[in-house]
C-alpha positions as CSV (number, residue, x, y, z in Angstrom):
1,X,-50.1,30.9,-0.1
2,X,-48.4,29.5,-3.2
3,X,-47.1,25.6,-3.2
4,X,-50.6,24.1,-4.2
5,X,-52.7,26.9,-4.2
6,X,-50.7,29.1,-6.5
7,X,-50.9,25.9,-9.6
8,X,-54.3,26.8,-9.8
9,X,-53.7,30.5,-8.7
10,X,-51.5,31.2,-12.0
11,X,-54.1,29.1,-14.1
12,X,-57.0,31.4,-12.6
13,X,-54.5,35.0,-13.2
14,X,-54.2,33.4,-16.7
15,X,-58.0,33.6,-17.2
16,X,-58.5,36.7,-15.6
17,X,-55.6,38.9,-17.3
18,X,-53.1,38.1,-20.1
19,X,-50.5,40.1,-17.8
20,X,-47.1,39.0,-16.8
21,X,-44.9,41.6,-17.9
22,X,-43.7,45.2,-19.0
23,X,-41.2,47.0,-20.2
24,X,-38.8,49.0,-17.7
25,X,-36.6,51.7,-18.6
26,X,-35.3,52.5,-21.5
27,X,-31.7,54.5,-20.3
28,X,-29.6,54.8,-23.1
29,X,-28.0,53.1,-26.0
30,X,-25.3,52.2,-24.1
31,X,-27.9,50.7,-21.3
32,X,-31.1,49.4,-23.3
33,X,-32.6,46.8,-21.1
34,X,-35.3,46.3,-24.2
35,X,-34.3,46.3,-27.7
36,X,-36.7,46.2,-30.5
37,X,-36.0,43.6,-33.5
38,X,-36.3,44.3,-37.0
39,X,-38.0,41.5,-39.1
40,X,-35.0,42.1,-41.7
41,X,-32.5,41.4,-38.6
42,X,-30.2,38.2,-39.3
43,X,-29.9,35.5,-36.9
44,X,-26.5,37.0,-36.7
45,X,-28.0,39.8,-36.2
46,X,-30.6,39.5,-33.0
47,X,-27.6,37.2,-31.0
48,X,-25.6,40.6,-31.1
49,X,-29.1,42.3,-29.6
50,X,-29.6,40.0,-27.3
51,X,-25.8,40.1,-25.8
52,X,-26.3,43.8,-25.5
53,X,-29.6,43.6,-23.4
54,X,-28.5,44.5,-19.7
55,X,-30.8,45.4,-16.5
56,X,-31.9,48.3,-15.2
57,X,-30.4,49.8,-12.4
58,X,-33.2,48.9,-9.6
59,X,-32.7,44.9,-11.7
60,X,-29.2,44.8,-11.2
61,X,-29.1,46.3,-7.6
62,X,-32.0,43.6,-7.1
63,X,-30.2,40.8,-8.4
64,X,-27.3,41.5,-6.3
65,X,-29.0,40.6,-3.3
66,X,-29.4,37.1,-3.9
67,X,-31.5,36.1,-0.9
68,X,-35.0,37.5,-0.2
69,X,-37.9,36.8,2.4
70,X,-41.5,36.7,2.5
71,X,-43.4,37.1,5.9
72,X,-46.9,35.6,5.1
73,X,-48.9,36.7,8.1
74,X,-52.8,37.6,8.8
75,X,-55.7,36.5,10.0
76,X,-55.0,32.9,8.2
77,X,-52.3,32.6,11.2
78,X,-54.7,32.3,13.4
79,X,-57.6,30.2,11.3
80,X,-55.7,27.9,9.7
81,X,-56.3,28.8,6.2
82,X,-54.2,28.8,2.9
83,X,-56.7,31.6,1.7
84,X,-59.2,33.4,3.9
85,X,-62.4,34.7,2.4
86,X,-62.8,38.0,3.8
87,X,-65.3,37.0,6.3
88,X,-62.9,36.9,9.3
89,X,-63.4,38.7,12.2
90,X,-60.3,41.2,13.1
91,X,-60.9,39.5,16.8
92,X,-58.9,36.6,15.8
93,X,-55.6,38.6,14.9
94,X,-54.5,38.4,18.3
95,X,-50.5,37.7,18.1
96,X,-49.1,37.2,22.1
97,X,-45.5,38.2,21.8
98,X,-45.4,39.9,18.4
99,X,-41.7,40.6,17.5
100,X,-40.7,41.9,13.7
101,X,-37.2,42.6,15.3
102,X,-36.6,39.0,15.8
103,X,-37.8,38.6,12.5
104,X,-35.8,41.0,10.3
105,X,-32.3,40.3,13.0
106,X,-32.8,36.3,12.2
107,X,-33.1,37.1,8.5
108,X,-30.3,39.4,8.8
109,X,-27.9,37.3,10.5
110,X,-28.8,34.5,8.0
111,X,-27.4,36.9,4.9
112,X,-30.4,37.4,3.6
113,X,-30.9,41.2,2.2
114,X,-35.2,42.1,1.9
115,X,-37.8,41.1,3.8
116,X,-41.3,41.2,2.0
117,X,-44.6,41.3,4.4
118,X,-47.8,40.6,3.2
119,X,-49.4,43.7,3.9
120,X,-52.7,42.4,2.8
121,X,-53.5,39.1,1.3
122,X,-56.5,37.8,-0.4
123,X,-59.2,37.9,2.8
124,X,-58.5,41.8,2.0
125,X,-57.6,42.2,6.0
126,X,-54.7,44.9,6.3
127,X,-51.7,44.8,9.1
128,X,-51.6,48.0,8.7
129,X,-54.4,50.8,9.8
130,X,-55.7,51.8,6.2
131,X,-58.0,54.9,6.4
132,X,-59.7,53.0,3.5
133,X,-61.5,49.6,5.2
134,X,-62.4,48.9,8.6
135,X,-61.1,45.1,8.5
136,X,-57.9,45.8,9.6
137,X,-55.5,45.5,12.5
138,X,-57.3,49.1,14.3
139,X,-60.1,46.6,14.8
140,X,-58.0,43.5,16.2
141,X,-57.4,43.5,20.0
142,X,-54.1,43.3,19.4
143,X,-52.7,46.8,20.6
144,X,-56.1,47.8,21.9
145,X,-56.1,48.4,18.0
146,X,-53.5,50.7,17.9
147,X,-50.5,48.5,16.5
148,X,-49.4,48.4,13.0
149,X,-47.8,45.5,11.5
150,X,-46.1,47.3,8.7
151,X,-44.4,49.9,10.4
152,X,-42.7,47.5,13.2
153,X,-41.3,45.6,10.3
154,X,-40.2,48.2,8.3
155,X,-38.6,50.1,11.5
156,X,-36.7,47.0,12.2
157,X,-35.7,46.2,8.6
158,X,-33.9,50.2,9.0
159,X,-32.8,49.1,12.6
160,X,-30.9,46.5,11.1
161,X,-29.7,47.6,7.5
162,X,-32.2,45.6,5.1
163,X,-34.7,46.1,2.4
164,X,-38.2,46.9,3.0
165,X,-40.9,45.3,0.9
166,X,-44.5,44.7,0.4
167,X,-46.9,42.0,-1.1
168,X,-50.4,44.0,-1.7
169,X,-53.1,41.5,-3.0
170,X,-55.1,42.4,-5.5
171,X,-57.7,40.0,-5.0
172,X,-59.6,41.1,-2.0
173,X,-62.5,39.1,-0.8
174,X,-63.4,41.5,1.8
175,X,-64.4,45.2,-0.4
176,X,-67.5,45.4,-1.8
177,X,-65.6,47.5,-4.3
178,X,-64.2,44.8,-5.9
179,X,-65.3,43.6,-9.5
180,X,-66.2,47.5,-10.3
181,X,-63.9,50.6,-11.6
182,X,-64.0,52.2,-8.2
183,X,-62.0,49.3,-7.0
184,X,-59.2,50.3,-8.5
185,X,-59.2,53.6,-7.2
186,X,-59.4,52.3,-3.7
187,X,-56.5,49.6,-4.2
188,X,-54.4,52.8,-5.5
189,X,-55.6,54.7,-2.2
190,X,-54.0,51.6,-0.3
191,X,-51.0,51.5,-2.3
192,X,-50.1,54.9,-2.0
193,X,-50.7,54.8,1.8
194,X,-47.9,52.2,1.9
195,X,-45.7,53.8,-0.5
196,X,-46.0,57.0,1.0
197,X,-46.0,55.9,5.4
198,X,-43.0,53.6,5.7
199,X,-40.0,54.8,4.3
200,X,-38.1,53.4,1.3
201,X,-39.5,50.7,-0.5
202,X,-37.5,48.0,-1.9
203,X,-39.8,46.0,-3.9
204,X,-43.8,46.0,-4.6
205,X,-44.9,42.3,-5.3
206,X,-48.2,41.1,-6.8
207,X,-49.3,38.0,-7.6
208,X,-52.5,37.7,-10.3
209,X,-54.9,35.9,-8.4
210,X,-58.3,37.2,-9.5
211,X,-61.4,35.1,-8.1
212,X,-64.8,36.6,-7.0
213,X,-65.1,39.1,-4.6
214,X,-67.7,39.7,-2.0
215,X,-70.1,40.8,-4.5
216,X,-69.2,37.3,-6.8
217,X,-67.8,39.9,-9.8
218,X,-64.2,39.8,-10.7
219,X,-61.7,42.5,-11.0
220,X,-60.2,43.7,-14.5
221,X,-57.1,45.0,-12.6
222,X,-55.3,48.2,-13.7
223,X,-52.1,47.3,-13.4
224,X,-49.8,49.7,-15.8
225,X,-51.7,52.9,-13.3
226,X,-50.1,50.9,-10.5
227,X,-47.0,50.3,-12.0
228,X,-46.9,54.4,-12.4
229,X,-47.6,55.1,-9.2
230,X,-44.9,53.3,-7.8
231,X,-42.4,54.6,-10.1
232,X,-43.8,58.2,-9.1
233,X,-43.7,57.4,-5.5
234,X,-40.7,54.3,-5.0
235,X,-38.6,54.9,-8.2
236,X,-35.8,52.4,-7.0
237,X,-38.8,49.7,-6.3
238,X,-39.0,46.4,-8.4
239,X,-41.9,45.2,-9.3
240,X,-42.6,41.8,-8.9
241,X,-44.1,39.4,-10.2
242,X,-46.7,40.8,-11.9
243,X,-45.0,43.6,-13.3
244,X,-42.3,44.6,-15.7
245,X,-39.0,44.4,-13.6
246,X,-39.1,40.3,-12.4
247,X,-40.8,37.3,-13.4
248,X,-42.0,34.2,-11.4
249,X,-39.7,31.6,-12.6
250,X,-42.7,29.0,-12.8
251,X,-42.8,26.8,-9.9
252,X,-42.4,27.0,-6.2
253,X,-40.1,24.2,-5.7
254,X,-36.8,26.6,-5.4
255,X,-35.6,24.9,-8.2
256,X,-34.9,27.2,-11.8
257,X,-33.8,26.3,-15.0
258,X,-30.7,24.5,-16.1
259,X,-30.7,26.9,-18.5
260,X,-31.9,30.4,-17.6
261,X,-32.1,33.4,-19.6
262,X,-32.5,36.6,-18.1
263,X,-32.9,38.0,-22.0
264,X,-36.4,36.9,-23.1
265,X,-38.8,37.7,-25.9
266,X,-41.3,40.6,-25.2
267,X,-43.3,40.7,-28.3
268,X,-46.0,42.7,-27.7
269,X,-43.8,46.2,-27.6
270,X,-44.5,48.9,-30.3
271,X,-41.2,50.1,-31.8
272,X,-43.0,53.4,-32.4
273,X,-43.2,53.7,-28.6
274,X,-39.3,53.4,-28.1
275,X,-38.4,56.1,-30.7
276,X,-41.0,58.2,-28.6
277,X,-40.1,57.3,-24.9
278,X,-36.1,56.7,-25.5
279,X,-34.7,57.5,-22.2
280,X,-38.1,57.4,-20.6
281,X,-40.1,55.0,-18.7
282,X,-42.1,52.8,-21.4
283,X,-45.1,50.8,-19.9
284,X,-47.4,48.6,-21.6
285,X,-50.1,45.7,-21.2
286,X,-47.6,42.8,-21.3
287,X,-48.7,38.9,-23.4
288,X,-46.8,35.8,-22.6
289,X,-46.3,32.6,-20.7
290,X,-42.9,32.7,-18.9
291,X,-43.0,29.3,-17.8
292,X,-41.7,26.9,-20.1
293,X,-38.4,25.2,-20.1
294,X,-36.7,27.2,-23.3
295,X,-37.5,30.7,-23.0
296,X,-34.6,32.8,-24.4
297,X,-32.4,30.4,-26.4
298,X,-31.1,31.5,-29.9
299,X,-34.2,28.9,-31.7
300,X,-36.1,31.4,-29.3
301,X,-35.2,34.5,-29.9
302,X,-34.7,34.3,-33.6
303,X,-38.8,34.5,-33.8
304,X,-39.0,37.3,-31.5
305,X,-40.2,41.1,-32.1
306,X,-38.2,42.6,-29.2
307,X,-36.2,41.3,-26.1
308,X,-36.0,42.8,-22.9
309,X,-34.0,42.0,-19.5
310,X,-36.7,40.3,-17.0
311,X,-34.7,38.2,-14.5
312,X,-36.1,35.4,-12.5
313,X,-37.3,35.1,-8.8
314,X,-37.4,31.7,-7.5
315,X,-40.0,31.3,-4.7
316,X,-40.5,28.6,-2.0
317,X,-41.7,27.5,1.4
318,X,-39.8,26.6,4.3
319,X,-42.5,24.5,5.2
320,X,-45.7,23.0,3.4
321,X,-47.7,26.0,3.7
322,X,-47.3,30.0,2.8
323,X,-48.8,30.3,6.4
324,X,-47.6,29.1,9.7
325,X,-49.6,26.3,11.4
326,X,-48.3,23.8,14.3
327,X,-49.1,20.5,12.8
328,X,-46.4,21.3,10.0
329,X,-43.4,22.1,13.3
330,X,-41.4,18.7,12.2
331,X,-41.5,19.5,8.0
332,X,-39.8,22.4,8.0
333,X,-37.0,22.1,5.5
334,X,-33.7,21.6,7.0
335,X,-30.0,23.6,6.6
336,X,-28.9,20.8,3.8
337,X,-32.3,21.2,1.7
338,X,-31.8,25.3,2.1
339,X,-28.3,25.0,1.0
340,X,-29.6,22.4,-2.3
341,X,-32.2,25.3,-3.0
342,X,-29.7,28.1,-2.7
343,X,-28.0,26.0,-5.3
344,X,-31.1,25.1,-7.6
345,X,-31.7,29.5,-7.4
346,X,-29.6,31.7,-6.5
347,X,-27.1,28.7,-8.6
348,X,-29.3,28.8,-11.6
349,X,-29.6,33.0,-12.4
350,X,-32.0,34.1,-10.2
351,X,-32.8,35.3,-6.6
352,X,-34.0,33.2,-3.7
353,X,-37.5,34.3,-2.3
354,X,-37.8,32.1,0.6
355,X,-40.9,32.4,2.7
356,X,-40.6,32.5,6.9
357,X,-44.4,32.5,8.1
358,X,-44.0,34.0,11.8
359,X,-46.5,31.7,14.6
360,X,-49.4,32.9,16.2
361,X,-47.4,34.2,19.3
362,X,-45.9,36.8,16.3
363,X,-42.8,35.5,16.4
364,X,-40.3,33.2,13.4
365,X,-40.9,29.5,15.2
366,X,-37.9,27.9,16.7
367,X,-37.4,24.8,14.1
368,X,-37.5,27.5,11.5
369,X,-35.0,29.5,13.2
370,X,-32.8,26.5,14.2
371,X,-33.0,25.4,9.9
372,X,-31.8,28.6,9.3
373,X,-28.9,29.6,11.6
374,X,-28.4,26.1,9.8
375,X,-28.2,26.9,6.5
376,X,-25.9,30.0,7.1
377,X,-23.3,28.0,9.1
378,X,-23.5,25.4,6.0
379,X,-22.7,28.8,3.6
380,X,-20.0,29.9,5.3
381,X,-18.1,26.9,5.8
382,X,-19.0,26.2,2.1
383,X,-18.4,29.7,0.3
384,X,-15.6,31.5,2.8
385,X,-12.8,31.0,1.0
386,X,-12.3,30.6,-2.3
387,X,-9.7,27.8,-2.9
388,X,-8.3,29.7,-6.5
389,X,-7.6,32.5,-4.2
390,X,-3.5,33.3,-4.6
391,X,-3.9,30.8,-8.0
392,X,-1.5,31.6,-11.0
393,X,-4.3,32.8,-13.4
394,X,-3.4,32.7,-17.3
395,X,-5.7,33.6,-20.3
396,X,-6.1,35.9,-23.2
397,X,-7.9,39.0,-21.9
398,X,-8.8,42.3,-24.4
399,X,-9.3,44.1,-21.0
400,X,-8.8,43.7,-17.3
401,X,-6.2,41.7,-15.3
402,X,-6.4,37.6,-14.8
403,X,-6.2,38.1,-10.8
404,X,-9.6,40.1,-11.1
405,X,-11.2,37.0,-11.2
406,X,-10.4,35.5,-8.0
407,X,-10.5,38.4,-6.3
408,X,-13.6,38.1,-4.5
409,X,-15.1,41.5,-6.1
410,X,-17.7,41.5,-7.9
411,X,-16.9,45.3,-9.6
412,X,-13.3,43.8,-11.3
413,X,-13.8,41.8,-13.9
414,X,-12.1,40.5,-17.4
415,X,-13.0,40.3,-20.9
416,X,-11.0,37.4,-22.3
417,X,-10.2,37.0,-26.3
418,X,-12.2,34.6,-28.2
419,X,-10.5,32.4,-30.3
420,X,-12.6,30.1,-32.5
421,X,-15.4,31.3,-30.4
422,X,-13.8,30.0,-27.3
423,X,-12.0,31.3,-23.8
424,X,-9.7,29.4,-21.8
425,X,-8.5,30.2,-18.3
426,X,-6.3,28.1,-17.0
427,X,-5.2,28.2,-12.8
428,X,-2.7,26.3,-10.9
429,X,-2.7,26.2,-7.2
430,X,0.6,26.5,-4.7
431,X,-0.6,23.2,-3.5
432,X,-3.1,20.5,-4.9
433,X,-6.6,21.8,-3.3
434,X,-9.8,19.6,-2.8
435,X,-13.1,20.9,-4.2
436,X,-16.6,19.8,-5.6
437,X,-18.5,23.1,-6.5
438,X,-17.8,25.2,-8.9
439,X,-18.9,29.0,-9.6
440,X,-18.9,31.8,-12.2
441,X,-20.3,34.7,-12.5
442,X,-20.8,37.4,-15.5
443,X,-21.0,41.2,-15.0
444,X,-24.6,41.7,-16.0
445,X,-24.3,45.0,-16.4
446,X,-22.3,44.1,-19.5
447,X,-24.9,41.7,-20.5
448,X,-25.6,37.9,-20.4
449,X,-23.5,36.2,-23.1
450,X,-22.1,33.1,-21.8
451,X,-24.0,29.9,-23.6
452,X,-21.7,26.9,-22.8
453,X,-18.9,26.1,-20.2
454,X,-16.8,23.4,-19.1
455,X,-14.5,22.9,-16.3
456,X,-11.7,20.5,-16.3
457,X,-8.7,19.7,-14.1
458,X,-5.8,17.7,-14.6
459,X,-4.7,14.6,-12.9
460,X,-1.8,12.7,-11.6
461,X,-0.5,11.9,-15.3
462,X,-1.2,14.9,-16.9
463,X,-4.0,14.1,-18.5
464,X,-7.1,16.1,-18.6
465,X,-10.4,15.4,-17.1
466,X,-13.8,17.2,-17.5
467,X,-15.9,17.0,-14.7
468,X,-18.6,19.5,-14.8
469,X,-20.2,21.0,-17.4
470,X,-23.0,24.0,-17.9
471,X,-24.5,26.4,-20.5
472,X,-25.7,30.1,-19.0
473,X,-23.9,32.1,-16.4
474,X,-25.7,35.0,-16.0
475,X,-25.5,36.5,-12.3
476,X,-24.4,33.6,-10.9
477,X,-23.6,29.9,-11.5
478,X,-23.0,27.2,-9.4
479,X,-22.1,23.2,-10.5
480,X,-21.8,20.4,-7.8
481,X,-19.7,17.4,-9.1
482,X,-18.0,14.7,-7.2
483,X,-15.1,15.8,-5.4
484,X,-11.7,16.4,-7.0
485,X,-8.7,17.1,-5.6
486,X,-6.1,18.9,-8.1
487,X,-3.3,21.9,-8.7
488,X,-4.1,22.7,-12.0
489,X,-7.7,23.3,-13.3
490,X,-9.4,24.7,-16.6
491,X,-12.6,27.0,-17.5
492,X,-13.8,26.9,-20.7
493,X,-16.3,29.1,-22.2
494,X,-17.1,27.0,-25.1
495,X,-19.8,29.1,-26.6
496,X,-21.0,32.8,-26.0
497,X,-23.0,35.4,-28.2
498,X,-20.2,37.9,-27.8
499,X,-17.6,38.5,-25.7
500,X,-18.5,37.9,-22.0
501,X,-17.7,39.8,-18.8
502,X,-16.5,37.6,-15.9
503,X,-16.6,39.1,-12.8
504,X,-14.9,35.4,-10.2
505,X,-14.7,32.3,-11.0
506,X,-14.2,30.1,-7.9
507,X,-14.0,26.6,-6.7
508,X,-15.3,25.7,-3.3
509,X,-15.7,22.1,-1.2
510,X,-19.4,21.7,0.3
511,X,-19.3,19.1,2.9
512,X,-22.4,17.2,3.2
C-alpha cells in the first residue's frame, strides 16, 4: 500500500486536508501531554515545558509494545494491485486455506504485541459483512458468503494474548456516497460497526489518502467526529496516523530519526480551549508537516505556540509491496535486515509497524515466516542477557538505587544528580565482557529529557575511550559500534533539559 504509492499518497492527503494531528488528553498538571506556551516564556523557560510533556496513558501503554503488524489483505490479493478501484468483483476474494490463527501465533511467537488488519482499503471492499455496502466478503464465495475476516482475526489475536486493530480507509472508490456529507455518516456507520462487533480495540489507523471516488468528487473527511466516536466507543484505542495520539514518522524505509523527539510543536491549539477542557479530552483540526529532519529541537521549539507528546510509528514492508504477490517470494527482507530495522525504529524512539501481507491461499507465506522465526532467534541471542547484569553500578542519584538500572525492569528507575549539566554512571564487570550495542532507555512517563550521550569504556592502560555517541533517548535507544571488549565502562548524559529518568541501560553483543 505505502512504499511507492504512499510518496504520492501523503502529497495527495496534503492537498486534500491540512490534517495530521490533534490534541489528546489533557489529565492533569502533573500529566499534561500538551502544554500551551506563552509568547513572554524564556527560552529557559519552554525547555522546562517541554521536559514536562509526558504521554497519555493509551501513548505510553502503546509505546511499550515496540513491535506491531499490519495484515494488508483484500481483493488486491487476488488482482495484483497496489490499489484497487472499487470495481472488483467480490468473486475474486476466494482465499483456499484461510488461517488468521497462523497469522496472529507467528506474530505472536515473533514478540510482536498488535496486529492491525485492513478492514477495508481504498477499493472500499470490507472483510467484514457491513450492513452498509453490498461489496463485501457476504458476496465472495468464500464461506458461501458467510465468513468474516475481522472476527477470525480478532478471535485469534484473544486466543493468543495480543492487540486487536484496524486500518479503515477513508478513501473508498466503491460508495457512491463518497465526495458528499452523507458519506461521512456512512463511514461512521462502518466504524462503529467495527468498534462495537469485535471486542477491544487496540488501535484505529487512518491514512489520508483522498482521490476521486466513484462519482469523480472528493471527500472533505470529518475526522475530529471520528476521532470522538472512538474515544466514546474504544477509549484505550490510539489513533494512528491521522489522528492525534501517533504520527507517521515520514518514510517507509523502517528507518527514524537520529534524533527523534516525541515532544513536538502543535501550534494551532487555542489556550482558551485548555483552561476550558483541563482534564478533558481536547480535539481540534490539526496544521503541520511532521516530516522533516529537526522537528522538536530547542531552535524548534523556542518558536512554538504549544507542544504536545505525539510519538512516532515507523512503518515498512517485508517485501516490495503492502500486498502479497508471488513474483516478490525471493525479496522478502531477511532476519539480519529485520534485526537493522528494529534497530533504525524501535532503536530510534518509536514503534515498529511491520507489514506481513498473508497469500492468496489466506495464509502468512513461508519465506515470510522462515524471515521471521529469523529475526526473533537473532533478538534473543542478541538482547537475552544483558552483560551489565551483576555490574558494580556507581553514580550520583537524587532518587532511586544504581542497581535499578540493570535490572531488566522497565518500572525501577533512577534520577541521577546533574553536575554542570552532566550525569555519569560508571560500571565495572566481575570479568572483562565483549559487546558492540549499546541501550538506554528513559521513563517517559517522566518525560523525554535526555539531549546528548556518550558511552566510553576503558582499556588495557587505563585510559579512556569513547566509542559511541547519541543525542535523544526517549523510549528507547540503541547504538551499534565496533566491538569492544572491557570491565569497566561509562555513560554520560552530557546534556538534558532537566533531570532525566533512566529506566536500563545495557550493553549487548549482536553477532552478525
Amino acid at each position: 500500500m505505502w512504499l511507492k504509492t504512499h510518496s504520492r499518497f501523503f502529497r495527495t492527503a496534503a492537498a486534500c486536508m491540512v490534517l495530521l494531528f490533534s490534541v489528546s488528553s489533557l489529565l492533569s498538571a502533573q500529566e499534561q501531554n500538551v502544554v500551551v506556551i506563552d509568547p513572554a516564556d524564556s527560552p529557559a523557560e519552554i525547555v522546562r515545558k517541554a521536559a514536562n510533556v509526558v504521554p497519555s496513558r493509551r501513548q505510553f501503554d502503546w509505546q511499550r509494545q515496540e513491535l506491531t503488524a499490519f495484515l494488508h489483505y483484500g481483493v488486491n490479493t487476488y488482482t495484483g494491485r497496489e490499489w484497487g478501484d472499487g470495481t472488483e468483483s467480490p468473486a475474486v476474494f476466494r482465499p483456499a486455506a484461510l488461517d488468521a490463527d497462523q497469522w496472529i501465533r507467528e506474530l505472536k511467537a515473533a514478540g510482536f504485541k498488535c496486529a492491525i488488519l485492513t478492514c477495508k482499503h481504498h477499493d472500499g471492499f470490507c472483510l467484514w459483512p457491513s450492513a452498509y455496502t453490498e461489496h463485501s466478503v457476504k458476496h465472495a464465495p468464500w464461506k458461501d458468503g458467510k465468513g468474516d475476516v475481522v472476527r477470525e482475526v480478532s478471535d485469534a489475536c484473544r486466543k493468543y494474548g495480543m492487540s486487536f486493530g484496524i486500518y479503515l480507509s477513508p478513501w473508498d472508490r466503491n460508495s457512491r456516497l463518497y465526495g458528499t456529507e452523507a458519506y461521512n455518516d456512512y463511514f461512521v456507520k462502518q466504524l462503529t460497526e467495527l468498534l462495537t462487533q469485535y471486542g477491544k480495540v487496540s488501535e484505529v489507523w487512518f491514512d489520508g489518502a483522498c482521490g476521486e471516488g466513484a462519482n469523480g468528487r472528493k471527500q472533505e473527511y470529518d475526522f475530529v467526529r471520528w476521532y470522538s466516536l472512538i474515544r466514546r466507543l474504544q477509549p484505550d484505542a490510539v489513533i494512528a496516523v491521522m489522528g492525534p495520539d501517533v504520527r507517521w514518522v515520514g518514510t517507509e524505509t523502517g528507518r527514524g530519526r537520529e534524533t527523534e523527539w516525541s515532544v513536538v510543536p502543535k501550534d494551532n491549539l487555542d489556550p482558551e480551549a485548555i483552561a476550558e477542557h483541563s482534564q478533558k479530552e481536547v480535539l481540534t483540526a490539526p496544521v503541520g508537516d511532521m516530516r522533516g529532519q529537526d522537528l522538536g529541537s530547542r531552535k524548534v521549539i523556542e518558536k512554538a505556540k504549544s507542544l504536545v507528546w505525539y510519538p512516532a510509528e515507523i512503518d515498512v514492508s517485508i517485501r516490495p509491496g503492502w500486498f502479497y504477490y508471488a513474483d516478490q517470494d525471493s525479496k522478502v527482507k531477511s532476519p539480519k535486515e529485520l534485526m537493522d530495522i528494529y534497530f533504525t525504529s524501535v532503536g530510534m524512539n518509536g514503534v515498529l509497524l511491520l507489514n506481513l501481507p498473508p497469500d492468496k491461499e489466506g495464509r502468512l507465506a513461508k519465506g515470510d515466516v522462515e524471515s521471521l522465526r529469523g529475526f526473533r532467534r537473532l533478538y534473543d541471542t542478541t538482547f537475552a542477557h544483558n552483560l551489565l547484569s551483576g555490574a558494580r553500578v556507581r553514580c550520583r542519584l537524587s532518587d532511586g538505587k544504581a542497581g535499578n538500572v540493570i535490572d531488566g525492569d522497565y518500572d525501577t528507575s533512577v534520577r541521577p544528580e546533574l553536575k554542570g549539566g552532566k550525569a555519569v554512571f560508571l560500571f565495572r564487570t566481575k570479568r572483562p565482557v565483549t559487546f558492540n550495542v549499546l541501550s538506554v532507555q528513559e521513563d517517559i512517563r517522566r518525560g523525554q529529557r535526555v539531549e546528548a550521550f556518550s558511552l566510553e569504556v576503558k582499556d588495557a592502560g587505563g585510559k579512556w575511550k569513547e566509542v559511541a555517541v547519541g543525542t535523544t533517548v526517549g523510549h528507547k535507544r540503541l547504538l551499534k559500534f565496533p566491538t569492544q571488549t572491557a570491565r569497566e565502562v561509562r555513560l554520560t548524559i552530557g546534556q538534558a533539559r532537566a533531570v532525566p529518568t533512566l529506566s536500563e541501560i545495557g550493553l549487548y553483543r549482536l553477532v552478525e
